[in-house]
N, C-alpha and C positions, 0 to 999 in steps of 0.2 A: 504494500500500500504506500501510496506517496505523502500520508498525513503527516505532518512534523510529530506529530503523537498518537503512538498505536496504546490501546488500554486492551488491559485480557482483564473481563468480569469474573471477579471471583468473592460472591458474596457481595458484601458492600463495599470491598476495598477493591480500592482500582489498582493494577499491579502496573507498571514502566515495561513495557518492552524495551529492554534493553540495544536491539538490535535496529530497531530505527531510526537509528540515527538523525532523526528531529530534536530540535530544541526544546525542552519543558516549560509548560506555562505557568505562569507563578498560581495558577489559578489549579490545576492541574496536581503542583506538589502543597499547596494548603491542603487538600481534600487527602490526599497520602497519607502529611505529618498528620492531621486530626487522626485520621483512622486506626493510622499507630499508635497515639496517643490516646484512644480511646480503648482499645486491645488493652495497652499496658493496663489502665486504669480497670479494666473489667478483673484481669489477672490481677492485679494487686488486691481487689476485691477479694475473691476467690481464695488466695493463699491466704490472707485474713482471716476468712470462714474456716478454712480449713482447721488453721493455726489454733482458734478460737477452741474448736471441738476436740481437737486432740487435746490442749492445756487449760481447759476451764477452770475460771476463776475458785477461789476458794475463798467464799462471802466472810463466814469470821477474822479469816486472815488478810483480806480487803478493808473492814473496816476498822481493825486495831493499824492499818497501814494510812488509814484517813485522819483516824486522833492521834496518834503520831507525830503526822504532818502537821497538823493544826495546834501541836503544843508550840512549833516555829514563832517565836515573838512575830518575826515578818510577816509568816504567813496571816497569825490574828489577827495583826491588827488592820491587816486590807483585806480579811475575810468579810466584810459588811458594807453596804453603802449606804448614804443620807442626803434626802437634799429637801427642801421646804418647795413646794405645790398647794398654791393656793389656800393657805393660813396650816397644811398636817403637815406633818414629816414623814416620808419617803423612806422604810428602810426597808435593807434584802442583803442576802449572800451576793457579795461583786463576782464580777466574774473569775477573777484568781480561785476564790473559793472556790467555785465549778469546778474552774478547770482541776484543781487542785483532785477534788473529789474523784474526776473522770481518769486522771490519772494512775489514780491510788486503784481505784475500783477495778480496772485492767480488761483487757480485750473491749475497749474501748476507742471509738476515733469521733474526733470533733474538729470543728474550724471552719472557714469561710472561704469563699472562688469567687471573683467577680469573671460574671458571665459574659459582660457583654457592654461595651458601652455606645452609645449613643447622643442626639441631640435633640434637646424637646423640642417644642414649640416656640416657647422664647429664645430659641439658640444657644441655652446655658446645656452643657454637657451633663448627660445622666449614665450612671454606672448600673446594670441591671445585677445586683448578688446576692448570691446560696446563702445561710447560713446552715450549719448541719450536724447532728452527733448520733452516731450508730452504735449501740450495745450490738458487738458484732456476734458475741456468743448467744444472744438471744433473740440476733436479726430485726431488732425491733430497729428503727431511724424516725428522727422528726426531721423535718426540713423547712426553711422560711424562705422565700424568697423576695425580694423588694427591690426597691431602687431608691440609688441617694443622689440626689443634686449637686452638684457640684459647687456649689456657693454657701457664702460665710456670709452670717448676716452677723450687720453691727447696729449700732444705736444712730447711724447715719443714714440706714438704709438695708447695704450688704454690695457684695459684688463675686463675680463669675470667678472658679479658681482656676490656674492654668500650671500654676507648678507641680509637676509629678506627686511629687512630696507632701503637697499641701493633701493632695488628692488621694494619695492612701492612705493619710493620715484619718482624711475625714470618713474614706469606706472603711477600714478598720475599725474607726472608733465606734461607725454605728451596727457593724457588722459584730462586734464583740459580746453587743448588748444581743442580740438574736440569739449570739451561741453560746449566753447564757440560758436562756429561756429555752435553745433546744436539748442543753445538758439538766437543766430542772425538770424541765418533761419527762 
């Protein structure tokens, strides 16, 4: 065939002929890497589950591993948060504590992907992201999914963020509070 790019169907992954001797389209190897990148992820999955079932947790010995952790002056004392809301106070386990928890508890996976981003309608930049935590020995997952703005509001108004930095500072910081809420679930 004379196409710059021959594909051999095999499943959903589109495989290079090698021997074509056409140039690849950027468009062409995005769909490749995702594909392998989705493989690996399914396999990492999997070895997980497996992992899981052969070394199951052992629950008294998990949660003497949690008060433990929690005698850590560190730990305590950013195990709680507070903040005033409309005349009450606001408190809960921060998310260290979680994390702390999900840690101790074992065969455990949590944390946050930004999927995807975009531009609204007012042309201020939107990140579309996971939050997620899987009790992998008991197969159970919560999942959140949302989108964050990309903009800092001030007492002037606010404005658009454009430095990297600023920007995953802001999807992390509200993506943390989610994978709080999916490791308390």
């Amino acid at each position: 065939m004379a196409n710059d790019l021959e594909h051999v169907q095999s499943g959903n992954v589109q495989v290079m002929n090698p021997y074509s001797g056409g140039a690849v389209s950027p468009s062409a190897e995005a769909n490749v890497m995702q594909a392998a990148a989705e493989q690996r992820a399914m396999a990492e999955v999997q070895a997980n589950m497996l992992m899981a079932q052969r070394f199951p947790r052992d629950e008294r010995t998990c949660v003497d591993r949690i008060i433990t952790s929690f005698s850590r002056r560190s730990l305590a004392e950013a195990a709680t948060y507070q903040y005033a809301r409309g005349g009450q106070d606001i408190t809960g386990p921060s998310i260290r504590a979680a994390e702390a928890i999900a840690q101790q508890w074992g065969n455990f996976d949590f944390g946050f992907r930004e999927l995807s981003r975009m531009r609204g309608a007012d042309r201020v930049s939107v990140s579309q992201v996971q939050a997620y935590a899987i009790d992998v020995q008991n197969r159970t997952r919560r999942s959140i999914e949302f989108h964050v703005r990309h903009w800092r509001d001030t007492r002037q108004g606010g404005y658009a963020l454009s430095d990297e930095r600023d920007i995953y500072e802001l999807v992390a910081n509200q993506a943390q509070r989610r994978v709080r809420s999916c490791i308390l679930a």
